[in-house]
C-alpha positions as CSV (number, residue, x, y, z in Angstrom):
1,X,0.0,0.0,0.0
2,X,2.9,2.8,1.4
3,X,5.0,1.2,-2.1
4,X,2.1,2.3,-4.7
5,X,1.1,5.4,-2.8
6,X,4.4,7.2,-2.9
7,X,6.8,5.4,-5.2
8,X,5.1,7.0,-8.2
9,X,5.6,10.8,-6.4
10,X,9.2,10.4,-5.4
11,X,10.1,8.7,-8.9
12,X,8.4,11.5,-11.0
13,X,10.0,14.2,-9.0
14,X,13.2,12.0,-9.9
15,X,12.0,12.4,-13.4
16,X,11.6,15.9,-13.3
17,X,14.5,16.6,-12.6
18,X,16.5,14.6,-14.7
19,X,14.5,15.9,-17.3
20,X,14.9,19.8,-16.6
21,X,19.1,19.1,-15.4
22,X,19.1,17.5,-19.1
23,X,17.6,20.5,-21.0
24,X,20.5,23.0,-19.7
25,X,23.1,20.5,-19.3
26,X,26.1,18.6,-21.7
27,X,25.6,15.0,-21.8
28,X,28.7,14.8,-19.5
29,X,27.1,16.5,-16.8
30,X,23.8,15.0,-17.6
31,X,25.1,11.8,-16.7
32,X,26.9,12.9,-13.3
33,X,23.5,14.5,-12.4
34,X,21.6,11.0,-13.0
35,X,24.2,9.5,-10.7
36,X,24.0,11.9,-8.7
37,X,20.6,11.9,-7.9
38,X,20.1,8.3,-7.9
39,X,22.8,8.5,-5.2
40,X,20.5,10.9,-3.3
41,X,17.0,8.7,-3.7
42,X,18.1,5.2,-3.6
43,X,18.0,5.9,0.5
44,X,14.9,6.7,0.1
45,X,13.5,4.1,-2.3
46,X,15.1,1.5,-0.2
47,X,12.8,3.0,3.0
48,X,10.0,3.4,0.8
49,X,10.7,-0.9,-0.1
50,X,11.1,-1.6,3.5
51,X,8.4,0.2,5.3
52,X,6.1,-1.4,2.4
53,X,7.7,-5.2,3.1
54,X,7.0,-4.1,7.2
55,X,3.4,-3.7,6.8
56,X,2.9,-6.0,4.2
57,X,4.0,-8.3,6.8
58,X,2.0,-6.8,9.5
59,X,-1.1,-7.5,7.3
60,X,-0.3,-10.8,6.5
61,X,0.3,-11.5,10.0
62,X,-3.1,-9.8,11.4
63,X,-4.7,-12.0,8.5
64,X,-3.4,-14.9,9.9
65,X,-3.9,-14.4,13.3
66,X,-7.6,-13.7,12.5
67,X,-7.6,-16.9,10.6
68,X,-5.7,-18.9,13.4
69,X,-8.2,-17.7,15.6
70,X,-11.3,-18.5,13.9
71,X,-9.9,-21.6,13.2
72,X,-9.3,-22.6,16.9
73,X,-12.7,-21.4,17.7
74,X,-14.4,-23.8,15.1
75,X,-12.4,-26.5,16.0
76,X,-13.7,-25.7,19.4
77,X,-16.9,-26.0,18.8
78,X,-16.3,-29.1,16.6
79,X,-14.8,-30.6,20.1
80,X,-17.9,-30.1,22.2
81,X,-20.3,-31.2,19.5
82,X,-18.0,-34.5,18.9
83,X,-17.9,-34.5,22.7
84,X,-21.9,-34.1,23.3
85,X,-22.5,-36.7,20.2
86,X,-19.4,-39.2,22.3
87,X,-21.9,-38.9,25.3
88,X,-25.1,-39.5,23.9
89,X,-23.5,-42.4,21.9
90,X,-21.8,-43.8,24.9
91,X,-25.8,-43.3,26.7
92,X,-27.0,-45.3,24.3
93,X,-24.3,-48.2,24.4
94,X,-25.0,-48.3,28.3
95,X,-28.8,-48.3,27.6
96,X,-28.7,-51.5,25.0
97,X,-26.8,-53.4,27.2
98,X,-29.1,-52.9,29.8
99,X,-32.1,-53.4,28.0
100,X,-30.3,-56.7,26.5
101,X,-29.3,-57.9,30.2
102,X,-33.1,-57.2,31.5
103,X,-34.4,-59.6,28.1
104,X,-32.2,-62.2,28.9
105,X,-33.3,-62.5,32.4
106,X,-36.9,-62.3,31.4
107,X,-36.1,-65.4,29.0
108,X,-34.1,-67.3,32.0
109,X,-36.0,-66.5,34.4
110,X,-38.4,-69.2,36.0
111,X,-40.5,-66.7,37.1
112,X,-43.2,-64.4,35.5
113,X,-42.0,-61.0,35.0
114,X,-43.8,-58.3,34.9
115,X,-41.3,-55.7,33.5
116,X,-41.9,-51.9,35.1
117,X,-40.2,-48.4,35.4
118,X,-39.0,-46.4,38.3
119,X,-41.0,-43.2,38.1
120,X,-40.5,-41.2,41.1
121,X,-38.3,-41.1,44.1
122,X,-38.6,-39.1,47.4
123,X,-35.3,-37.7,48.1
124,X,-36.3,-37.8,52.2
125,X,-36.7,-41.6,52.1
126,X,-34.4,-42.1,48.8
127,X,-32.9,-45.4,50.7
128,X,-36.6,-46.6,51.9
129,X,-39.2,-46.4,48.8
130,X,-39.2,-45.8,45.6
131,X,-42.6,-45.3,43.2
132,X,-43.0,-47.5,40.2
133,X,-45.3,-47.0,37.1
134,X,-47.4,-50.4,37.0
135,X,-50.7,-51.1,39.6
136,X,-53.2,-53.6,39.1
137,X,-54.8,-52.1,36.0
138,X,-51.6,-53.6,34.6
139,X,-52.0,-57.0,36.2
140,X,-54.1,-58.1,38.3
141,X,-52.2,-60.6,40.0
142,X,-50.2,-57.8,40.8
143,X,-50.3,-57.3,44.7
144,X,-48.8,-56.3,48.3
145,X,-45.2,-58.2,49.3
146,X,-44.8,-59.5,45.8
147,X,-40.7,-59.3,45.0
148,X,-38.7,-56.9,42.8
149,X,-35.5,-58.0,41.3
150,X,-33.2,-56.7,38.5
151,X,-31.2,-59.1,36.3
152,X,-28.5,-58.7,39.3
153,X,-30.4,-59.5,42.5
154,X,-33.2,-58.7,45.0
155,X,-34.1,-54.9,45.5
156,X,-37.3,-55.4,47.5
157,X,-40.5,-55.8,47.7
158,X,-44.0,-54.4,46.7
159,X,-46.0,-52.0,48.9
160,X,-48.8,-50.4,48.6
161,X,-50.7,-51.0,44.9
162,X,-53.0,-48.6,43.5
163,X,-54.4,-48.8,39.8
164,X,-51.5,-47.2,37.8
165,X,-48.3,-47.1,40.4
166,X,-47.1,-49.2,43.0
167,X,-44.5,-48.5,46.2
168,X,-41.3,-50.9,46.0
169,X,-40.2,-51.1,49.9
170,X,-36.4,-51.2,49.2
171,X,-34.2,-54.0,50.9
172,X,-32.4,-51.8,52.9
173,X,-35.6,-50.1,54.7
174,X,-35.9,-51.4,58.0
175,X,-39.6,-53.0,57.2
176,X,-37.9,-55.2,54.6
177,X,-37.4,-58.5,56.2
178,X,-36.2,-61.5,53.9
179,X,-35.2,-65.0,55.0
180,X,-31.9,-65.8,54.0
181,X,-28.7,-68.1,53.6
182,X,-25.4,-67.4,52.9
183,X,-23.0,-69.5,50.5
184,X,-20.3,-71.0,52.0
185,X,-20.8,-71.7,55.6
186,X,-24.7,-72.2,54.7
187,X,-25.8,-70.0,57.7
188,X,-29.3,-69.0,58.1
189,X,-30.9,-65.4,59.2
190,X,-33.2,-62.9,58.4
191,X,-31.6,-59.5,56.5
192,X,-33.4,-56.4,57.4
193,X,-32.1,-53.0,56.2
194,X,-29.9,-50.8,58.7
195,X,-32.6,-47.6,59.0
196,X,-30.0,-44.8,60.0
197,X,-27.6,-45.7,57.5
198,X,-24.9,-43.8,60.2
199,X,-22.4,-45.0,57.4
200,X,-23.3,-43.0,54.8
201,X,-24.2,-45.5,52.9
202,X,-27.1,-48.4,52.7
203,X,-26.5,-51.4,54.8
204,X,-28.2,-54.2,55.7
205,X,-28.2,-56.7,59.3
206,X,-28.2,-60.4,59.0
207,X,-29.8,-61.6,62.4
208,X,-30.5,-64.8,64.3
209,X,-27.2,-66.5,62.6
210,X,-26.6,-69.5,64.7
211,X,-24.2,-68.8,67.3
212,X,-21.6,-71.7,65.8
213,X,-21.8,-70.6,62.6
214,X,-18.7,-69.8,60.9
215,X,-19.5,-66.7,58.7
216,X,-16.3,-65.1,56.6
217,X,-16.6,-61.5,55.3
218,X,-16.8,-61.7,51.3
219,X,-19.9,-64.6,51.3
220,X,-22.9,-64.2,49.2
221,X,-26.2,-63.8,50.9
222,X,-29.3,-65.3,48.8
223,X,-32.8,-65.5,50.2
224,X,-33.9,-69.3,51.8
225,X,-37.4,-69.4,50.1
226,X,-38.3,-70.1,54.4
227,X,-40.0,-66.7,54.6
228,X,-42.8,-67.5,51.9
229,X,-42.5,-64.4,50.3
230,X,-39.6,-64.2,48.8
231,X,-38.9,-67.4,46.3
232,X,-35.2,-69.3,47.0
233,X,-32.0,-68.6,45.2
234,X,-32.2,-64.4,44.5
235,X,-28.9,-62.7,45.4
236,X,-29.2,-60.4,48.3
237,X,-25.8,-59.0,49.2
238,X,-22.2,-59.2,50.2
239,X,-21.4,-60.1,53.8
240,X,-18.9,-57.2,54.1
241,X,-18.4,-57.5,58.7
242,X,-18.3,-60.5,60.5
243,X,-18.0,-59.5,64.2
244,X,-16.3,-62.1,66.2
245,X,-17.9,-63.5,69.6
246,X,-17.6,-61.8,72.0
247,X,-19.4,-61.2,75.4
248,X,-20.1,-57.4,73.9
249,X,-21.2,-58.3,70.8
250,X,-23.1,-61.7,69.7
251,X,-23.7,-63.0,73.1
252,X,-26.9,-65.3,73.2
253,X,-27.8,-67.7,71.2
254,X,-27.3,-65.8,68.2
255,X,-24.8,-63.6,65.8
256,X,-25.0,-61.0,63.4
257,X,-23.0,-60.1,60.4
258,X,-23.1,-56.7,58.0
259,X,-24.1,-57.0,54.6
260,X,-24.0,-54.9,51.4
261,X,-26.4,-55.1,48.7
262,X,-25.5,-56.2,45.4
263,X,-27.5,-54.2,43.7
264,X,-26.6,-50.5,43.3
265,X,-29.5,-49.4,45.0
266,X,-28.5,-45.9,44.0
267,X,-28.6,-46.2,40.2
268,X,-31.7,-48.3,38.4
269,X,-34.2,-47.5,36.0
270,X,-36.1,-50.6,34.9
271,X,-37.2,-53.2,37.1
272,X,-39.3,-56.4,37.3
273,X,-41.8,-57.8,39.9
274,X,-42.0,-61.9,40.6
275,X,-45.7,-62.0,39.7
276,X,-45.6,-66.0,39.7
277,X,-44.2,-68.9,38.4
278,X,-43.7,-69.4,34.4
């Protein structure tokens, strides 16, 4: 820009005065004049060259800033769109494997299913109840004390049933009692849920375990089938504490050990309820 804006002034004045030293002088002195002045203006063609290369570079370099600039924004927006599509893609991955875990133990299953969804849950008694959206318009053989299970093991038990939702009394509620036996030493008890959950997370008691019993921590805890509600062979939990005898703890005729459930009581969506035998 600076180039074609004065070059044309500086070399016409250049020009000019060749021309009007050639008019009154001998070609001798012509040609010392034409040195002469180029002498004089090649300083300042040379500036004129250099401040034209300096902000022909500025330009260029403001041009690609802009662009380099532009071009990290879209590429950051490219990142959270491939991001946002990763998650919804890695949603629906989790999602089919569910859904193909809950059809597999519907077709393994020797019990009738009746498959439902968890609708609602009160964040004051998030460890007790939770509301699900079937009720005996759906089934009619669907009733009180009737077990819920996922494909990975007990989660409770039916409540109260009205036409279009029914109340699943969680395992680690307090009112939940299940009859149960552990794998391994093959001890018996009944597992009721904690209440206070003073952990900070839900537990469960196993109670009237035979005194001699020789519980280890790390046993699986299935229900016994004894209680006549719940049907034998559905996991229940992890026996995670297995307090030693002692005249402070377990003293009578029976112990007690801790267990976790081994369901992620936390985290479930879909759901079936034992309705009966296939």
């Amino acid at each position: 820009m600076t180039k074609n804006r004065y070059t044309p002034l500086i070399t016409f004045v250049i020009l000019l005065m060749l021309v009007v030293g050639g008019l009154s002088l001998n070609e001798a002195r012509r040609t010392s004049l034409r040195q002469g002045t180029l002498t004089i203006a090649s300083p300042l063609l040379r500036l004129v060259e250099k401040a034209h290369d300096f902000f022909t570079e500025v330009d260029v370099g403001l041009q690609n800033r802009q662009a380099a600039q532009q071009e990290v924004q879209r590429l950051g927006t490219e990142n959270t769109r491939l991001q946002l599509e990763n998650n919804f893609l890695r949603d629906l991955e989790k999602e089919n494997a569910r859904l193909k875990e809950m059809l597999a133990f519907k077709q393994e299953s020797p019990f009738k299913l009746l498959a439902c969804r968890v609708i609602s849950r009160d964040p004051s008694s998030w460890w007790n109840t939770i509301l699900i959206n079937r009720g005996w318009a759906d089934d009619k053989s669907l009733d009180k004390d009737l077990p819920v299970v996922s494909p990975r093991g007990l989660v409770g038990k039916t409540g109260t049933v009205s036409k279009y939702t029914t109340e699943v009394i969680l395992l680690v509620d307090e009112n939940c009692k299940v009859a149960s036996v552990t794998r391994g030493s093959n001890a018996q008890g009944i597992v009721m849920g904690e209440g206070n959950f003073d952990q900070g997370k839900p537990r469960m008691h196993m109670k009237f375990i035979d005194r001699s019993a020789n519980l280890a921590v790390g046993e699986l805890v299935f229900t016994s089938g004894l209680g006549g509600v719940f049907p034998a062979g559905l996991p229940i939990g992890v026996i995670s504490e297995a307090p030693p005898l002692s005249s402070a703890i377990n003293f009578g005729l029976y112990r007690e050990a801790i267990v976790d459930p081994i369901v992620d009581l936390a985290q479930f969506n879909e759901l079936f309820i034992i309705v009966g035998a296939k």
